[in-house]
ZAZADREN-700966 format. One record per residue (C-alpha): residue number from 1; y, z, x. Coordinates in steps of 0.001 Angstrom, whole numbers, plus 524288, in hexadecimal, padded with zeros to 5 digits. Layout:
<recs>
NUM  Y  Z  X .
...
</recs>
This chain:
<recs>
1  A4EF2  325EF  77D40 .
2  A4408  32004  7848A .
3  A3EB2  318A7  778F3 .
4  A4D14  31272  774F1 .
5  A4EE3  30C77  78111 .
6  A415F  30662  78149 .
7  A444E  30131  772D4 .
8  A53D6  2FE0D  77906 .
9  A4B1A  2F5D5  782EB .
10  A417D  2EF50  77BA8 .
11  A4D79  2EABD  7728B .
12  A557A  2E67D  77DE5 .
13  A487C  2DF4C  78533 .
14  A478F  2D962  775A5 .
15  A54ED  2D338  7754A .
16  A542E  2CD38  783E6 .
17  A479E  2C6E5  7808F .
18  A4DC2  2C23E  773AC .
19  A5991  2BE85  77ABB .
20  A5201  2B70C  783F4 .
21  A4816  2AFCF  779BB .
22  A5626  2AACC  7738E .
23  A5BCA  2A6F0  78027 .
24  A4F53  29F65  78450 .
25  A4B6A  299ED  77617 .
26  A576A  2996B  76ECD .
27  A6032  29027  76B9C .
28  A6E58  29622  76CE1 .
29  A7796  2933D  77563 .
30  A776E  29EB8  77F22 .
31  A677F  299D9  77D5A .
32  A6804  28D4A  780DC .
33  A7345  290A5  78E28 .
34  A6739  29976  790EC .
35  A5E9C  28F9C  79003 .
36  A66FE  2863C  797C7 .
37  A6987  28F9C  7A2C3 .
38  A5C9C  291BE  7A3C8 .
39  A57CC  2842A  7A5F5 .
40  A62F9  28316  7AF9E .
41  A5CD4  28D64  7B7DD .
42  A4F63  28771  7B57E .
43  A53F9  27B84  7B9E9 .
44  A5957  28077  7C77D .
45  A4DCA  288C3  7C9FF .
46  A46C9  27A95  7C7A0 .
47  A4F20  275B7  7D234 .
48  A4C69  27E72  7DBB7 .
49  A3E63  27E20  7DA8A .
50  A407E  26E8F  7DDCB .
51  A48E7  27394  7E852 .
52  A3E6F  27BFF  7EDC0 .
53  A361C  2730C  7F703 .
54  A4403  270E8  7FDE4 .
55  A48C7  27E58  7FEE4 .
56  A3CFB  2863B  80195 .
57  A40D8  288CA  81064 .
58  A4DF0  28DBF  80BFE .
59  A4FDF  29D5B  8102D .
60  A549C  29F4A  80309 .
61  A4B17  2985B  7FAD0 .
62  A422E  2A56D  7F719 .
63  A4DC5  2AB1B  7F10F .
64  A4FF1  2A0DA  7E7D5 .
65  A42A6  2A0D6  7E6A3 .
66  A4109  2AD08  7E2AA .
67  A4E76  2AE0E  7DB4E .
68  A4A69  2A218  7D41E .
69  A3D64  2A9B1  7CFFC .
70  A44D4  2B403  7C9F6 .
71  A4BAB  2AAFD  7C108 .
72  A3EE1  2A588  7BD79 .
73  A36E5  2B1F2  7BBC8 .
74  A4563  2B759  7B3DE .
75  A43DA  2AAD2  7AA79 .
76  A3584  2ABCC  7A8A9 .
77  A378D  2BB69  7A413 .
78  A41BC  2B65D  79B93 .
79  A382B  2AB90  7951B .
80  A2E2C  2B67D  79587 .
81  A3807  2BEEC  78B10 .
82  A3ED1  2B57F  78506 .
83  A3100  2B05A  7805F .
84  A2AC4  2B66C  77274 .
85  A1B75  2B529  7795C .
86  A1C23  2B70A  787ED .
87  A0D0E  2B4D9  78992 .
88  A0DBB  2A911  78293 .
89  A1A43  2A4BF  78AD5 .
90  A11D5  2A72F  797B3 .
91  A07F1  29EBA  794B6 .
92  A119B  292E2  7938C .
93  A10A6  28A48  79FE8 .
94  A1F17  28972  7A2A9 .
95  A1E8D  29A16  7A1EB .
96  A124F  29873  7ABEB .
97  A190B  28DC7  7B418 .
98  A24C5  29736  7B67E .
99  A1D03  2A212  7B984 .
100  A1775  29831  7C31A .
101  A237D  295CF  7C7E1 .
102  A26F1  2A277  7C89A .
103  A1CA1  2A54F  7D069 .
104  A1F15  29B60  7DB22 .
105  A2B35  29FDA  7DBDC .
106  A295D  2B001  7DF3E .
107  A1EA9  2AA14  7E841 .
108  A24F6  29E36  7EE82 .
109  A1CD1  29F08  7FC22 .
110  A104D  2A1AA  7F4A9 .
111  A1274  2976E  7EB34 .
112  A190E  28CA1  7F351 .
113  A110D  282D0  7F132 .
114  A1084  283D6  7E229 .
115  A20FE  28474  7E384 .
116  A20F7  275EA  7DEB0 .
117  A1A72  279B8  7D271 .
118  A28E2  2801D  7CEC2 .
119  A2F6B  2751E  7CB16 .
120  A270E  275F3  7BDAF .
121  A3022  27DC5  7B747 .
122  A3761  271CA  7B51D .
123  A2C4A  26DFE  7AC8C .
124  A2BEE  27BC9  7A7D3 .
125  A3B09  27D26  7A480 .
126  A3A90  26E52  79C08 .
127  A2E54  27653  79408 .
128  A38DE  280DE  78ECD .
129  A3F95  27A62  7865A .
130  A4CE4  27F66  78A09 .
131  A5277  27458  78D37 .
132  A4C47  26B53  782DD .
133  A5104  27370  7787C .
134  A5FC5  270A5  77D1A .
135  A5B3B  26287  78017 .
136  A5693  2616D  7717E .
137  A6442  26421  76BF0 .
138  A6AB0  25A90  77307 .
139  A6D86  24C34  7729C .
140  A62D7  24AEF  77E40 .
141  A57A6  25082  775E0 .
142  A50EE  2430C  776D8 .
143  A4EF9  244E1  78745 .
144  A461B  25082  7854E .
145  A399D  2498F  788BF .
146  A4066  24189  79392 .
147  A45F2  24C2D  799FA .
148  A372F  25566  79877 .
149  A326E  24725  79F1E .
150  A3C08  248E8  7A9A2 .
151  A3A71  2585F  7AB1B .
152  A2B41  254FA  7AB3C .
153  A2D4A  24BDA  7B642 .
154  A35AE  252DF  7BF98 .
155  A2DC4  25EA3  7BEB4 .
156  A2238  255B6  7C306 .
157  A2995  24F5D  7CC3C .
158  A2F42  25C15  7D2E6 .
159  A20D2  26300  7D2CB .
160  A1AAC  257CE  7D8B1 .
161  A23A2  255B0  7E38F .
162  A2420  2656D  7E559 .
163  A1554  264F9  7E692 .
164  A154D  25930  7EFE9 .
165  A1F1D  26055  7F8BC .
166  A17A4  26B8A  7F80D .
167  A0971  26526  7FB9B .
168  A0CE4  25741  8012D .
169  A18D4  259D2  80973 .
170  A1710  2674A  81065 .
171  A1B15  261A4  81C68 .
172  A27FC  25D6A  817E1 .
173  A3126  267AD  8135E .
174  A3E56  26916  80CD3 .
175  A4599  25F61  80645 .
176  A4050  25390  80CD4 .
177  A3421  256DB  808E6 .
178  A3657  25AA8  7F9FE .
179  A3C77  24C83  7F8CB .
180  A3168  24720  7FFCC .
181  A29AE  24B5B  7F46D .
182  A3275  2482C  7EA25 .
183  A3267  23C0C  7EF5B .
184  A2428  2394A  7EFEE .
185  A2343  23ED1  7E1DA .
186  A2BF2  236B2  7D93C .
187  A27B0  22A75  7E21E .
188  A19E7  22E72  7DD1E .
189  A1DED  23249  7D124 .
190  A2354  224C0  7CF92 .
191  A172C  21EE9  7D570 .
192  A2083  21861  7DF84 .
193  A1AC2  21D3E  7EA5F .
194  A22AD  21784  7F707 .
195  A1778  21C51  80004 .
196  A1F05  223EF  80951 .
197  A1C63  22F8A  80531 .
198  A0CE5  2330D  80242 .
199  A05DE  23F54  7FF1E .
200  9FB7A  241E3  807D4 .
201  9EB32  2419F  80581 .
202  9E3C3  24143  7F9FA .
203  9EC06  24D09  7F334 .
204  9F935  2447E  7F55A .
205  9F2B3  23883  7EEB2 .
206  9EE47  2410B  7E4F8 .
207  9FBFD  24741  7E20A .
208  A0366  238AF  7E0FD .
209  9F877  2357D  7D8AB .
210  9FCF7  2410A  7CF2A .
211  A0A91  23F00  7D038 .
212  A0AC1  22F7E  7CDDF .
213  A02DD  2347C  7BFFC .
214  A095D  23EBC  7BB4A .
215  A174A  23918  7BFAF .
216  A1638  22C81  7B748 .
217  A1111  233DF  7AAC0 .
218  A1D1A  23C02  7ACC0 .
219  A26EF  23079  7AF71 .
220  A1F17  2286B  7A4CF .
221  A2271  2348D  79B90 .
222  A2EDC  2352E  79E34 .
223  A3132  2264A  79C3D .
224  A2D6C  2298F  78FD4 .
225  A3533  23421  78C8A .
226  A4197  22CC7  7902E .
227  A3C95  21E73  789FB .
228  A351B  221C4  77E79 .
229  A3B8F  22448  77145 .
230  A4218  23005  76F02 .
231  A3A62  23999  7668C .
232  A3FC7  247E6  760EB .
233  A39B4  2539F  75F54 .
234  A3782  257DB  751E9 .
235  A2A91  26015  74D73 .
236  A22C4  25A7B  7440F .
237  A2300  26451  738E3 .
238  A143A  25F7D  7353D .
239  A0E22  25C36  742B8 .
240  A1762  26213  74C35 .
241  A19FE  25512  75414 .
242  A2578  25880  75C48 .
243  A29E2  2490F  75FF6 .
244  A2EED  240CF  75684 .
245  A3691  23427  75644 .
246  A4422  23720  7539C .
247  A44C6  22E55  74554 .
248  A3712  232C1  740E3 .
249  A35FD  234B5  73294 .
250  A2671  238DC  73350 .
251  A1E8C  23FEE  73D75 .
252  A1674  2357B  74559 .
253  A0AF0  240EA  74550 .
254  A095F  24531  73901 .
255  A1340  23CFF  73068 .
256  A1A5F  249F2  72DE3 .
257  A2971  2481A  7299C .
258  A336B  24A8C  733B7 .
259  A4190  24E43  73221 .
260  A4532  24D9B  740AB .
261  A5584  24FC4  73FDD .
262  A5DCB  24577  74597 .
263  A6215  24861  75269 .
264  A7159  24DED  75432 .
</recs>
């Protein structure tokens, strides 16, 4: 008796984990809802770790804290089965960014100052692929790089003024404070730089140093994105090349010939 309900519960572990792996990597339509529902959520957790800074004080802000890790540490198990190699799946870096993340938030107070670092699962959600696979059957397939350009710089922006808040402005708290820092970011970011608001000593200069770099290069990249010609994606059966011009004949690699279908 003992030994049919282990087998009755290996089978039934079998299924959910097959069940999942479809709902996570498929392409039906109860797949993709999935999918969308579950960037939805992803997208609000996002939101409040922007909104964290601002509502730290709050009396309520461990629960949601802490009910906002359980959703996290319940989608990570479900990655965890729904994936065919688990060890190779936890040596991805959006898999060790999340358990990052999860880890700042079941230790909030221990890990406050590293709290800014959340907002990376924005980065970490546009690495997925569950929204560019919808993206790809649509009539906006040719936005994909624009919109990983714009993903790429809102996570910067968001980290960087997160970690300025956190460092630069611990004497100014709430929501005056987070905008201070916004503020001084994208004014850095777009090497404006009013003056009225500086970071302080050799570490400040240091920072605005980093941000005026990196935040052209990602502003330059995403003028690119949205100016240059469109390209599609279409694997090179010869060389692999993934990015193609949309009325190539020939791969520009290796010469190969392409059949890339017309677009719908």
């Amino acid at each position: 008796m003992s030994e049919q309900a282990e087998t009755n519960g290996k089978a039934g572990f079998g299924r959910a984990c097959d069940r999942l792996r479809q709902l996570y990597h498929g392409r039906s339509p109860a797949a993709l809802r999935f999918q969308m529902a579950a960037a939805i959520v992803d997208l609000l957790i996002i939101a409040f770790f922007i909104a964290t800074p601002m509502i730290r004080d709050r009396p309520d802000f461990l629960w949601i804290d802490y009910t906002i890790a359980a959703i996290v540490m319940i989608e990570i198990a479900a990655r965890m089965l729904a994936s065919s190699n688990v060890l190779r799946l936890l040596r991805q870096p959006t898999m060790l960014l999340d358990l990052f993340i999860l880890a700042t938030l079941l230790a909030p107070e221990s890990l406050e100052n590293f709290g800014f670092l959340r907002i990376l699962r924005l980065w970490s959600l546009s690495q997925r692929g569950l929204i560019w696979g919808q993206l790809r059957e649509t009539a906006f397939r040719q936005w994909e790089d624009a919109a990983k350009a714009v993903i790429n710089l809102a996570t910067f922006l968001f980290v960087v003024t997160g970690f300025i808040y956190t460092f630069f402005f611990t004497g100014r708290t709430g929501l005056e404070g987070y905008v201070d820092a916004f503020y001084f970011t994208v004014t850095t970011m777009t090497t404006t730089g009013f003056g009225d608001i500086v970071l302080p000593g050799i570490a400040g200069k240091l920072t605005s140093i980093a941000v005026m770099i990196v935040g052209i290069s990602l502003f330059v990249r995403l003028a690119q994105a949205v100016f240059r010609p469109t390209k599609v994606t279409f694997p090179c059966p010869d060389c692999a090349l993934q990015r193609h011009e949309p009325d190539a004949v020939h791969c520009k690699a290796c010469g190969h010939k392409l059949r890339i279908p017309d677009p719908d």
